[in-house]
C-alpha positions as CSV (number, residue, x, y, z in Angstrom):
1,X,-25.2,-24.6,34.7
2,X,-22.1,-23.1,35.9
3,X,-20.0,-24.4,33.4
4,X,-22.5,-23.3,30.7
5,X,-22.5,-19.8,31.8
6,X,-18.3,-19.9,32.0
7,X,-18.7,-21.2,27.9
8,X,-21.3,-18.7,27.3
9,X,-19.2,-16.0,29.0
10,X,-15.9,-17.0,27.3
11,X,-17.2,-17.2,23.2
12,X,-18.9,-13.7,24.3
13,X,-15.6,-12.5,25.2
14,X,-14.1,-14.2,22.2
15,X,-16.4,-12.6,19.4
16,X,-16.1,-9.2,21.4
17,X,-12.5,-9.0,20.5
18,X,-11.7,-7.3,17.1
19,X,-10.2,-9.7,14.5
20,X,-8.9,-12.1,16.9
21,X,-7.0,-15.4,16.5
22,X,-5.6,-18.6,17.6
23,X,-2.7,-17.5,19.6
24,X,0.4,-15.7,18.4
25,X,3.2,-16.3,16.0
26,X,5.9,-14.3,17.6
27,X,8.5,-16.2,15.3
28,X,6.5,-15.1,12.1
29,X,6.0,-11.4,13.4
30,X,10.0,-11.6,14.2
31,X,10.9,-12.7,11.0
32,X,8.9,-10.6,9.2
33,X,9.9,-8.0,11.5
34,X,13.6,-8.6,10.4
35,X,13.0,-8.6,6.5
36,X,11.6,-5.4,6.6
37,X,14.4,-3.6,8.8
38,X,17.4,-5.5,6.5
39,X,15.1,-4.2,3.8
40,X,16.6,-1.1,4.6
41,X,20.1,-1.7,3.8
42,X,19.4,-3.0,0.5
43,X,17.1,-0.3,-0.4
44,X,17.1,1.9,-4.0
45,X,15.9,4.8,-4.4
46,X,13.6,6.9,-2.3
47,X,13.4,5.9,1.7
48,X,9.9,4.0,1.2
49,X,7.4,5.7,4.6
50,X,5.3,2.5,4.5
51,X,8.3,0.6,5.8
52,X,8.8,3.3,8.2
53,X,5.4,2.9,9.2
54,X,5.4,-0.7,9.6
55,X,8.7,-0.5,11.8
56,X,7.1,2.2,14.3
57,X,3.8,0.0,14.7
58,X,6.2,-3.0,15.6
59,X,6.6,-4.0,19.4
60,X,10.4,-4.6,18.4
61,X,12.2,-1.7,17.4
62,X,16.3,-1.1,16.1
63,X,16.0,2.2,17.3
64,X,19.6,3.1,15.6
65,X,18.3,2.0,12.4
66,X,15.4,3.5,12.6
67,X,16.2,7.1,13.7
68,X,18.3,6.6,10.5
69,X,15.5,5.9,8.3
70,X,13.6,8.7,10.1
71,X,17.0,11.5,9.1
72,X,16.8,9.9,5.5
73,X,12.8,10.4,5.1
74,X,13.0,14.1,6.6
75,X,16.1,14.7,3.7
76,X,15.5,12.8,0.7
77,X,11.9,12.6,0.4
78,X,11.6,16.1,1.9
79,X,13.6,17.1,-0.6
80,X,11.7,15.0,-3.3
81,X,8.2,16.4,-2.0
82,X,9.9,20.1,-2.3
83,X,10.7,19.8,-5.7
84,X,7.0,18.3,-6.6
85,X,5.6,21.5,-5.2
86,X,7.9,23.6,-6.8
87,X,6.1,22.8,-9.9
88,X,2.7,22.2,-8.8
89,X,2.6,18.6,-9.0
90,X,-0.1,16.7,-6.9
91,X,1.5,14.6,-4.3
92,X,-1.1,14.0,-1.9
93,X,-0.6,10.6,-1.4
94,X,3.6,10.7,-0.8
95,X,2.9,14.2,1.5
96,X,0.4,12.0,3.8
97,X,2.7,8.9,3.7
98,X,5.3,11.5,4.9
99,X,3.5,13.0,7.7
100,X,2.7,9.4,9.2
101,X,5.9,8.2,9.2
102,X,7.2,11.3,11.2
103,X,4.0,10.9,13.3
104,X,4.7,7.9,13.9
105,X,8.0,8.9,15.7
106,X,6.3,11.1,17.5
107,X,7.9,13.7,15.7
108,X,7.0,17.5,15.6
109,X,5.0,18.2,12.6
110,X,5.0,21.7,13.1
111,X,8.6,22.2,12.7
112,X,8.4,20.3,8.9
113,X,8.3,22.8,6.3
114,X,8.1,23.6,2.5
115,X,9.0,26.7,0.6
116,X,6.6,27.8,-2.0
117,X,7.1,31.4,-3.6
118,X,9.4,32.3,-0.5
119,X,6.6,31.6,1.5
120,X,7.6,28.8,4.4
121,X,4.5,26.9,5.4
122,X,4.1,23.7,7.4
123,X,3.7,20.3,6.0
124,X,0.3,19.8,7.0
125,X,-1.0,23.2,6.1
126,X,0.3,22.1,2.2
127,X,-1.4,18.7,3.1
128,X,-4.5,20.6,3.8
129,X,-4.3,22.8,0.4
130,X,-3.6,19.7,-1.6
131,X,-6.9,17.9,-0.2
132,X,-8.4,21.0,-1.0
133,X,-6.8,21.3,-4.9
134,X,-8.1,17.3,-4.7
135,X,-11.7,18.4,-3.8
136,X,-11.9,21.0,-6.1
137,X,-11.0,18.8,-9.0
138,X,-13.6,16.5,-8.0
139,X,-16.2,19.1,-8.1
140,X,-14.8,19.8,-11.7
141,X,-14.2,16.7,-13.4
142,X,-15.6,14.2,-10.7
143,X,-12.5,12.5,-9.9
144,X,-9.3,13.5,-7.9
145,X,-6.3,15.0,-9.0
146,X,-4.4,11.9,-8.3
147,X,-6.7,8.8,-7.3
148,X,-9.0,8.2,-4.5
149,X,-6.3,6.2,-2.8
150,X,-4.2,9.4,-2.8
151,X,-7.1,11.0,-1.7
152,X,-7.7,9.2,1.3
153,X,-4.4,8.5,2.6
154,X,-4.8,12.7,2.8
155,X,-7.7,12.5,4.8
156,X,-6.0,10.0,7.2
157,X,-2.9,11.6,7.8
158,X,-4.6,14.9,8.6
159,X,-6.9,13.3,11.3
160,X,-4.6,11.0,12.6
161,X,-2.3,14.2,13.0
162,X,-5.1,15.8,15.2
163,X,-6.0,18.3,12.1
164,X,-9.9,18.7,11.4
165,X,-10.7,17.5,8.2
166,X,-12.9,19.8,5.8
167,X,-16.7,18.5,5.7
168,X,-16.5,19.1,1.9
169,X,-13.9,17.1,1.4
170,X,-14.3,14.1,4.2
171,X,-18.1,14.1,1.9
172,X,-16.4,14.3,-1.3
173,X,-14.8,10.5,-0.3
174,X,-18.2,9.4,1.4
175,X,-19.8,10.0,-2.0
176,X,-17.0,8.2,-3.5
177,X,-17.6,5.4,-1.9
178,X,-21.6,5.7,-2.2
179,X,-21.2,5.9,-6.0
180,X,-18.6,2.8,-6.1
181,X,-16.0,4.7,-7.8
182,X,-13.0,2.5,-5.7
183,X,-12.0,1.2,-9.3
184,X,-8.5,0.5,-10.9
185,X,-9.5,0.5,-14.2
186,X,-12.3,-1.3,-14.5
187,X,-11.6,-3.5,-11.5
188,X,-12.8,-2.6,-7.7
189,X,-9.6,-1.5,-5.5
190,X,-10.0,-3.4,-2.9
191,X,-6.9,-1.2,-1.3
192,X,-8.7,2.2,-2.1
193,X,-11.8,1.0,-0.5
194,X,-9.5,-0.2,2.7
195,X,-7.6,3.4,2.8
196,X,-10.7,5.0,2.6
197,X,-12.4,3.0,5.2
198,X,-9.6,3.6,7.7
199,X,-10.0,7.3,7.0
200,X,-13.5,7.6,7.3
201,X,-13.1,5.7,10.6
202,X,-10.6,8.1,11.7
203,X,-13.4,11.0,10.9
204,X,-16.1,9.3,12.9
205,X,-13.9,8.7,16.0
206,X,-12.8,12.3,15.8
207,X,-16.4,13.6,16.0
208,X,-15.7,16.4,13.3
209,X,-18.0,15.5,10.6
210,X,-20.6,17.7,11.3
211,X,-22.6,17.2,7.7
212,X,-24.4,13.9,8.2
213,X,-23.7,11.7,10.7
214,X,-26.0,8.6,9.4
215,X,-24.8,9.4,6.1
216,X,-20.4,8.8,7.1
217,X,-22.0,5.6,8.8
218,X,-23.7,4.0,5.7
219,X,-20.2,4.7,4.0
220,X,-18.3,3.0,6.2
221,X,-20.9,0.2,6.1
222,X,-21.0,0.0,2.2
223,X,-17.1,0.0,2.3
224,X,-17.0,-2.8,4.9
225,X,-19.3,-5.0,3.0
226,X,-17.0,-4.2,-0.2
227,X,-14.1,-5.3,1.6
228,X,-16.4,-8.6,3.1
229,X,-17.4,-9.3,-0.5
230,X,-13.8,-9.5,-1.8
231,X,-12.5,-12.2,0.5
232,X,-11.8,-15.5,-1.8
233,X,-12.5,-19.0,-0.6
234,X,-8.9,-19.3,0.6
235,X,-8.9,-16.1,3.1
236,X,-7.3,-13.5,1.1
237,X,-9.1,-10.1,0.1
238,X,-8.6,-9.3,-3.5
239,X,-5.7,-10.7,-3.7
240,X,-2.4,-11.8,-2.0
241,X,-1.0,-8.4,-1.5
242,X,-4.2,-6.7,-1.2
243,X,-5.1,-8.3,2.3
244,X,-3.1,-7.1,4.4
245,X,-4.7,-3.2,4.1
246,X,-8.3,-5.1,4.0
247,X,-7.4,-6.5,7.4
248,X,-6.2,-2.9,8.5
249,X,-9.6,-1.4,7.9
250,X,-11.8,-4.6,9.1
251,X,-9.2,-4.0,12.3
252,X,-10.1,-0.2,12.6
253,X,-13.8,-0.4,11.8
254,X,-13.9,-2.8,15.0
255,X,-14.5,-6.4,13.0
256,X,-15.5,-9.4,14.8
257,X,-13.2,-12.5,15.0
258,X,-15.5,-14.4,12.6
259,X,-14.9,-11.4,10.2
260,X,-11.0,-11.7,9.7
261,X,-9.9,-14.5,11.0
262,X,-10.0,-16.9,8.0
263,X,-7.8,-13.6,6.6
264,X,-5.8,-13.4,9.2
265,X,-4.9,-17.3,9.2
266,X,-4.5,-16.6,5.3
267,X,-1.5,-14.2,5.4
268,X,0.3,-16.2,7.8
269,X,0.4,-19.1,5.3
270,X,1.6,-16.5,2.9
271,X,3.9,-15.3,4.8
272,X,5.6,-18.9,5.7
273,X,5.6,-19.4,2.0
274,X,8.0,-16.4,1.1
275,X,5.0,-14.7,-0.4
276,X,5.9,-11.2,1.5
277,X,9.8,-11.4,-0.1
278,X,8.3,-7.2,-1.2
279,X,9.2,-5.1,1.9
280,X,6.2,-2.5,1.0
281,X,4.4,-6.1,0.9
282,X,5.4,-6.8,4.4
283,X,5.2,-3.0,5.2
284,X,1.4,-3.9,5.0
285,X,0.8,-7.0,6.2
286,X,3.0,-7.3,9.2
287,X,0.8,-4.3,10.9
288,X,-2.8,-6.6,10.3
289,X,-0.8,-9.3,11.0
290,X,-0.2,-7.8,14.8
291,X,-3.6,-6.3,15.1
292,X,-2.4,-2.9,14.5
293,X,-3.7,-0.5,11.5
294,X,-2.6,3.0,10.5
295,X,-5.1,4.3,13.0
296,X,-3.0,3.0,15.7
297,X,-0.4,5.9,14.6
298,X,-2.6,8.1,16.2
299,X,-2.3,6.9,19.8
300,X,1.4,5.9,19.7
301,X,3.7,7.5,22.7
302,X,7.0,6.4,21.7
303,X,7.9,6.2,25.3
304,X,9.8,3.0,27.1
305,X,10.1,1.6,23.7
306,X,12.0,-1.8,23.0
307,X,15.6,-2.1,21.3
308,X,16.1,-5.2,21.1
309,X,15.7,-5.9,17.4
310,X,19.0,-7.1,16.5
311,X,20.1,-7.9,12.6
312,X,22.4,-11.2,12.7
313,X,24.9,-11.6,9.9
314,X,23.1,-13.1,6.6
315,X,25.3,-14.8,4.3
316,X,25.4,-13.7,0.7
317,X,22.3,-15.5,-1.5
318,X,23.8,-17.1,-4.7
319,X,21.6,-17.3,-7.5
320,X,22.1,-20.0,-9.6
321,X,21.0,-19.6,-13.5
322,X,18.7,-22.6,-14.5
323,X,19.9,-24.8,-17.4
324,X,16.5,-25.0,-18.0
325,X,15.1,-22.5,-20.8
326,X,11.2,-21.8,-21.1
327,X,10.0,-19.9,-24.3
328,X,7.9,-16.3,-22.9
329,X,6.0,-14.7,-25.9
330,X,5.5,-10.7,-24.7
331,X,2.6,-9.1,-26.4
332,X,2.2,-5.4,-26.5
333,X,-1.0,-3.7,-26.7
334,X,-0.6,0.2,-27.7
335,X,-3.5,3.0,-26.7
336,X,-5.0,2.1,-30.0
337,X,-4.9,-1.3,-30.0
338,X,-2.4,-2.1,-32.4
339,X,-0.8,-5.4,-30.8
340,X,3.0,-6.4,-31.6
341,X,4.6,-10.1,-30.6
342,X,8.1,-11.3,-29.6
343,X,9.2,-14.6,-28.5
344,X,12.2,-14.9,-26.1
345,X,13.5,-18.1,-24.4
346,X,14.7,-17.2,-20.9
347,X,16.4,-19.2,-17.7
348,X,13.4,-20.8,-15.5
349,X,12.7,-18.9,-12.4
350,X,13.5,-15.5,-14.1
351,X,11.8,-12.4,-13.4
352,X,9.9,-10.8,-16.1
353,X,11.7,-7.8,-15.9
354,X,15.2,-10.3,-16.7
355,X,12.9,-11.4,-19.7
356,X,12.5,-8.3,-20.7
357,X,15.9,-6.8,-20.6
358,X,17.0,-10.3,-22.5
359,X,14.1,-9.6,-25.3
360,X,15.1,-6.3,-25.5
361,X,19.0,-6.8,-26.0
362,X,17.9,-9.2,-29.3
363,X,17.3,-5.8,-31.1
364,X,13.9,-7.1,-32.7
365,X,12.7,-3.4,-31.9
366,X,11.5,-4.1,-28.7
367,X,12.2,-1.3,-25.7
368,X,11.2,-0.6,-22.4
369,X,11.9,2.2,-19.6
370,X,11.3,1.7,-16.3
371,X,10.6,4.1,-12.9
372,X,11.1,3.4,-9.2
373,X,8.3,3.2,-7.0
374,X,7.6,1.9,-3.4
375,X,6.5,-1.3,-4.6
376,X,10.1,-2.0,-7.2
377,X,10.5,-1.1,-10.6
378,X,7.5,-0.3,-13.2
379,X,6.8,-0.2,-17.0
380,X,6.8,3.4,-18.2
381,X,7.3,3.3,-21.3
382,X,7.2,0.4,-24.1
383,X,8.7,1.1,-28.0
384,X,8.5,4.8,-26.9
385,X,4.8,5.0,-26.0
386,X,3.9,6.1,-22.5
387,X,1.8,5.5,-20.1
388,X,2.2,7.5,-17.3
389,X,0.3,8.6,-14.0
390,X,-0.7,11.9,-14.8
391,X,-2.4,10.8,-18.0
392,X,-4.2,8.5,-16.0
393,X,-2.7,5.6,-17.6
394,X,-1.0,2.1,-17.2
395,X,1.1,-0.7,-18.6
396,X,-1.5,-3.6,-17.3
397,X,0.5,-6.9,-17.1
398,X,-1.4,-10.0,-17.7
399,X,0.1,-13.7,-18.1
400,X,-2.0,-16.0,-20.4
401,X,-4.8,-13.8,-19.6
402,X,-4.9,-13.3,-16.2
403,X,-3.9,-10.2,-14.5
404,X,-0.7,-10.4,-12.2
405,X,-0.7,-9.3,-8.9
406,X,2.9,-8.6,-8.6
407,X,5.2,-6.0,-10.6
408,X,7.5,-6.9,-12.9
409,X,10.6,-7.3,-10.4
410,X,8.9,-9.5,-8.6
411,X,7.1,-12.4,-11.1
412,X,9.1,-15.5,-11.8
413,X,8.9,-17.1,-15.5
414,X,9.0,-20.8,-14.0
415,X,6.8,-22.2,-17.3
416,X,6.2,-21.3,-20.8
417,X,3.6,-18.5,-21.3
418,X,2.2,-15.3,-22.8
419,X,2.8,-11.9,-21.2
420,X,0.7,-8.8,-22.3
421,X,1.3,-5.6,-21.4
422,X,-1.5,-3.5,-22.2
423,X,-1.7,0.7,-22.2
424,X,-4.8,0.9,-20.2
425,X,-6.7,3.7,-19.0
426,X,-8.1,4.0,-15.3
């Protein structure tokens, strides 16, 4: 009897414990711990507040390197965020990834400011008007300014940073989420529903939404379910890169072991595989990967913290071009339709964005411009046609039909196939 109340006892305390697994993987959390701080050195661009993000909710901290990071976010993409307001662009989304990444220094938020018709006002207070602009627009043409992803990470970072969130607008994302409207394109996001989860959360455990109580917790159920319903029979949610945020919610919303753990067990075969070589991959998944989510920002004390994360020399990666040629035939697909083919033959193992600067230097009237963005290089432009954000549009990338999950930086050409790129709506 004794020993089967000690069994009993023990699987109670085991299914009590959110997202729980077998053991640790201190070498795996190191490692990717690692790749994302040298990620730093090698970084283009704007400093990326996800890595930031991912650094701070790490037990092991470079605090040289990361106080570095931290002067480069508060001048760079200050800087970046001040010139978007300046001409009243919507940048929910980069403003909330902003004011978690200082929060999660435990940095001042009050003294982080932006100038707007020689008026000085604090970050959070423009936070606060652009979830408001966002709400509004909603109202109007029932959809956000930006997307709901935006939208949410604006409702997060305002509760995590202690700010009460409007009623209208924390509603405004329950009804989002009642109405399934979580879509990219005509797909379900299962990273929107995961950022909105986490926010809602947030709400609830703040005890501001003062609307409809049972109404905030059937959203967060549907949500759950949505994110439940994505997993595939090998562990992942969505996708590859998509399961690390799922985890992050199912973490916050207080999952059981049985709930994540096949997920959990999922990313760390990933990550042994080099799967997570994108530093805003590992940005995401390293977090869920140490049982921590966004949320955990909010608690953070930065006090007694460990420095003993320590960067050993790497020698220089030489890439070797295969002998080997495969033919890639790129399709485009315009806004009306109209479909164009070229045929390239490229060096196995190339990215497709080496494919494409190859097809594009045959001069057989293919061209393509590219942007920056936290994730690498995108497509904005192909044979001069746009597709860009604020038309709410996209260069989808498919190979031999099937949608690719990484951008074009980061796929590999290792075999002979067809590439379209598609100007799709969302």
């Amino acid at each position: 009897m004794l020993l089967l109340v000690t069994i009993t006892g023990l699987l109670a305390s085991a299914s009590s414990r959110p997202c729980d697994t077998q053991g640790s993987n201190p070498e795996l959390f190191l490692s990717l711990n690692k790749n994302l701080l040298r990620s730093l050195e090698s970084q283009e661009g704007l400093p990326n507040p996800s890595i930031h993000l991912a650094l701070r909710l790490s037990p092991h901290h470079n605090q040289a390197k990361e106080t570095d990071h931290l002067n480069r976010l508060k001048n760079e993409l200050h800087d970046n965020i001040q010139t978007s307001l300046t001409h009243s662009q919507a940048v929910s989304g980069l403003m909330a990834l902003y004011a978690l990444a200082l929060k999660s220094s435990c940095y001042d938020l009050n003294t982080i400011t932006f100038i707007i018709n020689d008026k000085s006002e604090t970050l959070l207070t423009h936070l606060k008007r652009q979830m408001e602009q966002e709400k509004d627009h909603i109202a109007f043409s029932h959809r956000p300014l930006t997307n709901y992803y935006q939208y949410s990470l604006g409702v997060l970072a305002l509760c995590v940073s202690g700010i009460r969130v409007n009623n209208h607008v924390s509603h405004k994302l329950i009804k989002a989420a009642e109405n399934e409207q979580f879509k990219h394109g005509e797909t379900q996001s299962v990273d929107t529903y995961a950022m909105a989860g986490m926010a809602l959360q947030c709400v609830k455990d703040s005890g501001s939404y003062a609307h409809n109580a049972a109404e905030l917790d059937t959203a967060l159920s549907q949500i759950k379910q949505k994110i439940l319903a994505s997993r595939r029979a090998d562990g992942h949610i969505g996708n590859e890169f998509s399961t690390g945020l799922a985890v992050q919610a199912l973490l916050a919303m207080g999952s059981e072991v049985g709930e994540c753990a096949a997920s959990m067990n999922a990313m760390r075969t990933a990550a042994r595989s080099n799967t997570y070589h994108n530093p805003m991959a590992i940005s995401q998944t390293l977090p869920a990967l140490q049982r921590k989510s966004y949320l955990s920002i909010k608690t953070l004390e930065c006090l007694n913290e460990d420095d003993t994360l320590v960067l050993e020399p790497v020698d220089p990666v030489v890439v070797l071009t295969s002998d080997t040629k495969v033919m890639v035939t790129v399709e485009v697909v315009t806004a009306s339709g109209a479909a164009a083919a070229y045929s390239v033959d490229v060096p196995k193992g190339s990215s497709l964005l080496e494919a494409l600067e190859l097809l594009e230097r045959r001069d057989v009237g293919f061209t393509f411009q590219k942007e920056s963005s936290q994730w690498g290089p995108f497509l904005s432009a192909i044979n001069g046609e746009q597709a860009r954000q604020s038309d709410r549009r996209y260069w989808l990338l498919s190979s031999d039909g099937t949608a690719l999950t990484q951008g074009v930086g980061d796929f590999k050409i290792d075999f002979a196939q067809k590439i379209t790129i598609k100007n799709t709506s969302y």
